[in-house]
TIVO-2410 file (N, C-alpha, C; in nm, 3 decimals):
# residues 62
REC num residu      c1      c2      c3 atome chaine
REC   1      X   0.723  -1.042 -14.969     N      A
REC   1      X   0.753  -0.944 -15.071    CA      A
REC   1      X   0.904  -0.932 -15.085     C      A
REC   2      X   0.965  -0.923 -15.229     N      A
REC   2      X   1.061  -0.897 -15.233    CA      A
REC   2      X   1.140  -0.763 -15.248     C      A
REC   3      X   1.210  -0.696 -15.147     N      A
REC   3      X   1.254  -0.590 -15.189    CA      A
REC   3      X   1.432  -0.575 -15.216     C      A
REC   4      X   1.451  -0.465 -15.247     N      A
REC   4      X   1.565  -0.387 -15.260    CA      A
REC   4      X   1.584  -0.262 -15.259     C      A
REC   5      X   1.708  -0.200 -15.163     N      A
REC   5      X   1.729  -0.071 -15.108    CA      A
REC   5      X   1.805  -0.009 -15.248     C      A
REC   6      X   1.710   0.101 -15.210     N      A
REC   6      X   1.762   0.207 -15.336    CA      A
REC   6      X   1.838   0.293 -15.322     C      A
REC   7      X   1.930   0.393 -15.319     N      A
REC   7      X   2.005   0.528 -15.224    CA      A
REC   7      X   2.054   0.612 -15.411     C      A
REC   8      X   2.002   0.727 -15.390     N      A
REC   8      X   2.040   0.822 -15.461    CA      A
REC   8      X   2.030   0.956 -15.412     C      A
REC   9      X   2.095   1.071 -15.460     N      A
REC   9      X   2.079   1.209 -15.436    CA      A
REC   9      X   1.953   1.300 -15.483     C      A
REC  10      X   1.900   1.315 -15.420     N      A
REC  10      X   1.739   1.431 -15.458    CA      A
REC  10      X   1.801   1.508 -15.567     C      A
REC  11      X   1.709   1.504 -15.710     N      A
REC  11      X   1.777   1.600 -15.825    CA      A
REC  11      X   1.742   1.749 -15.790     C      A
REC  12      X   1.687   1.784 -15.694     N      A
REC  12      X   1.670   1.915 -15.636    CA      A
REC  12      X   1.732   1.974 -15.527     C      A
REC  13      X   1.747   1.923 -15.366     N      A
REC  13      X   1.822   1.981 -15.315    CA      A
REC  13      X   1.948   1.854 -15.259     C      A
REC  14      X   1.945   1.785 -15.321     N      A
REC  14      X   2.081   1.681 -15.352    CA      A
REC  14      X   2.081   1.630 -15.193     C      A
REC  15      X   2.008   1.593 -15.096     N      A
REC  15      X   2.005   1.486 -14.975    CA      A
REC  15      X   1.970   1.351 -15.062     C      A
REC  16      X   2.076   1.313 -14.946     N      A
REC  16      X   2.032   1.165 -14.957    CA      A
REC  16      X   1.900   1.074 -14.915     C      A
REC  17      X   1.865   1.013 -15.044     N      A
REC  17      X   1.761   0.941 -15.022    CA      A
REC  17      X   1.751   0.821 -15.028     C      A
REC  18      X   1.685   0.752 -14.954     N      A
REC  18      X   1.689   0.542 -14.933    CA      A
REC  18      X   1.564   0.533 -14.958     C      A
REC  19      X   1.551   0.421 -14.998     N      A
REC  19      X   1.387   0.399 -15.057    CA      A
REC  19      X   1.394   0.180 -15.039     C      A
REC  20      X   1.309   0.142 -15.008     N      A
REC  20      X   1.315   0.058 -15.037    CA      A
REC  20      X   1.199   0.009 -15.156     C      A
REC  21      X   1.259  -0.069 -15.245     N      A
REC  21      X   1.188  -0.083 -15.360    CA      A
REC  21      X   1.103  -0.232 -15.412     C      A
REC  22      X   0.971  -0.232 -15.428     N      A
REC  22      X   0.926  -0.345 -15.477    CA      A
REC  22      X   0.942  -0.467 -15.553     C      A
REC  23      X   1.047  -0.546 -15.603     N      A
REC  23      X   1.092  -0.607 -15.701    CA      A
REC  23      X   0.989  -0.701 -15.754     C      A
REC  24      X   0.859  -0.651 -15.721     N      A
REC  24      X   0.731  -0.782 -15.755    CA      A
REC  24      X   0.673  -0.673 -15.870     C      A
REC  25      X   0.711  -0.537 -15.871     N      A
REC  25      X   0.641  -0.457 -15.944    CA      A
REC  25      X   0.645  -0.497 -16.099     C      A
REC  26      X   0.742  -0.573 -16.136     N      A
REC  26      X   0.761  -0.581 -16.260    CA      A
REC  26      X   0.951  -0.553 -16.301     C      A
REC  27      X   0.959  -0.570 -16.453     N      A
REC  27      X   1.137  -0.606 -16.453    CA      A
REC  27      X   1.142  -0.463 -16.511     C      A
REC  28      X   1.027  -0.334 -16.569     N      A
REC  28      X   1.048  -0.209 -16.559    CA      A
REC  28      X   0.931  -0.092 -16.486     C      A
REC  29      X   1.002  -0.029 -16.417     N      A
REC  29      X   0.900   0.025 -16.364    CA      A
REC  29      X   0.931   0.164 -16.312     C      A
REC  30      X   0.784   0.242 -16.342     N      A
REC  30      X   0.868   0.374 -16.319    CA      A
REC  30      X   0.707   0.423 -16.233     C      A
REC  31      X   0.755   0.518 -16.128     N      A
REC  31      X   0.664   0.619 -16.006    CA      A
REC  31      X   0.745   0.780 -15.984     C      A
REC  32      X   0.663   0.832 -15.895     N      A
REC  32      X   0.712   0.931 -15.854    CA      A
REC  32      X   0.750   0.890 -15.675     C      A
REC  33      X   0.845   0.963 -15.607     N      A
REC  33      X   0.810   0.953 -15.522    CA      A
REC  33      X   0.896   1.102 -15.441     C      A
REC  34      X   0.824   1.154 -15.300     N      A
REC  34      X   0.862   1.258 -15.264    CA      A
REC  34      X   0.952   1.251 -15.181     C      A
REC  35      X   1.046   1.341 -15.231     N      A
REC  35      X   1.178   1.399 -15.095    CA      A
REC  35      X   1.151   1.410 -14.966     C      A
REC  36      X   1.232   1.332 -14.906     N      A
REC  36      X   1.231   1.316 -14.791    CA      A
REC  36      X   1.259   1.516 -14.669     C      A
REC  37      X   1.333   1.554 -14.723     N      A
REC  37      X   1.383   1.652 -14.693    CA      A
REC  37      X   1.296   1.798 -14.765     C      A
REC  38      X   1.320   1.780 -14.887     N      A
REC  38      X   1.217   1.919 -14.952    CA      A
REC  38      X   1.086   1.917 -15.019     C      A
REC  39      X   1.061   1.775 -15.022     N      A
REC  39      X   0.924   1.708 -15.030    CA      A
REC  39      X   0.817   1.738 -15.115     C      A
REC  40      X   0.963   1.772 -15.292     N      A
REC  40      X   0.939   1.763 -15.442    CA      A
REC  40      X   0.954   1.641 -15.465     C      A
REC  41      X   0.856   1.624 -15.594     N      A
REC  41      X   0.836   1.492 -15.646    CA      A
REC  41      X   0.962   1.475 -15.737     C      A
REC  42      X   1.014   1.357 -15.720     N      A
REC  42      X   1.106   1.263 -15.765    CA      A
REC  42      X   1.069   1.169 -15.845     C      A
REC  43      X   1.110   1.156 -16.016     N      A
REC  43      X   1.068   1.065 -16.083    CA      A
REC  43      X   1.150   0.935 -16.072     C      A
REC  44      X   1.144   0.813 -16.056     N      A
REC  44      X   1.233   0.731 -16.062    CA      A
REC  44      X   1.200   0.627 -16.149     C      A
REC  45      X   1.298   0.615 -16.231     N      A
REC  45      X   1.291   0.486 -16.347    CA      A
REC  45      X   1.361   0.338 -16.292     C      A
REC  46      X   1.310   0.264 -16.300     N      A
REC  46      X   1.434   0.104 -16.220    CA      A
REC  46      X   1.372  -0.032 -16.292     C      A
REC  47      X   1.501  -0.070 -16.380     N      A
REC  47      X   1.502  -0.227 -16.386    CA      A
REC  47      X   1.557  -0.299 -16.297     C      A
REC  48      X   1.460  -0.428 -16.303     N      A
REC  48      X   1.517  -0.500 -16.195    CA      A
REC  48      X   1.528  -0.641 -16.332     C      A
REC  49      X   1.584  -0.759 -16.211     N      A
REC  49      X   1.584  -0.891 -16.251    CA      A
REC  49      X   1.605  -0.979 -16.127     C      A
REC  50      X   1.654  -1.097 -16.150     N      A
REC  50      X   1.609  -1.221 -16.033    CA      A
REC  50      X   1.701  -1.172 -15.907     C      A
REC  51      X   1.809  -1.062 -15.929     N      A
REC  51      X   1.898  -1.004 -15.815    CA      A
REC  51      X   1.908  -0.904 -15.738     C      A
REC  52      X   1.817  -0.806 -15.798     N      A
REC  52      X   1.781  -0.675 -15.757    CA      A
REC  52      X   1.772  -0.594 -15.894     C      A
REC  53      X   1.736  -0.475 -15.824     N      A
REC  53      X   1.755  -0.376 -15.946    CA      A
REC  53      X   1.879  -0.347 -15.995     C      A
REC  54      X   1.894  -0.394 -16.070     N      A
REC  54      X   2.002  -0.334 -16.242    CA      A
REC  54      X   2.042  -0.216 -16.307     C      A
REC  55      X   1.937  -0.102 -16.290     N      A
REC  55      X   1.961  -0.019 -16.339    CA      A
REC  55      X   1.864   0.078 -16.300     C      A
REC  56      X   1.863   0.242 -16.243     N      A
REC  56      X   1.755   0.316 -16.234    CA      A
REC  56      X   1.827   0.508 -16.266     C      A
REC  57      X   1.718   0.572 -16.289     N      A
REC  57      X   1.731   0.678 -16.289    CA      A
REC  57      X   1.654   0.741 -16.214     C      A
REC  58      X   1.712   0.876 -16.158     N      A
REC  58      X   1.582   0.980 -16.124    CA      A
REC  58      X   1.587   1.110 -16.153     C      A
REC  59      X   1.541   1.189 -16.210     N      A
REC  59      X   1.489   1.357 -16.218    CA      A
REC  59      X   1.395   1.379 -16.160     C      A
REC  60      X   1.385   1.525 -16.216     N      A
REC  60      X   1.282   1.597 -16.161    CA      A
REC  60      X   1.183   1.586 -16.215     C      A
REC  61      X   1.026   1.611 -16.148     N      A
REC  61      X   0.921   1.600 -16.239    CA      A
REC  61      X   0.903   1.723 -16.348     C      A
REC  62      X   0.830   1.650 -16.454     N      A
REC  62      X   0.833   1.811 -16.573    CA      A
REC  62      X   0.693   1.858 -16.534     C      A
***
């Protein structure tokens, strides 16, 4: 499996979060996933391509 490490700030209580990420999922792909620390759901958006991910976002869930 191919992955790549993700690191952004929780859009809620702003800890740092690492994720490692699927790059087999597809070149867009979007989940939720929960805070490590306050353990609200986190939306995350991420393109990838043949090098890793390219580009991602995350908020909060609505």
């Amino acid at each position: 499996m191919l992955e790549d490490e993700l690191s952004f700030l929780c859009p809620y209580c702003s800890a740092k979060v690492s994720m490692n990420v699927d790059l087999t999922g597809g070149r867009h792909q979007s989940f939720d996933y929960d805070c490590d620390q306050c353990c609200r759901p986190i939306v995350i958006r991420l393109e990838t391509d043949d090098t890793g991910v390219t580009n991602f976002s995350v908020e909060q869930e609505s």
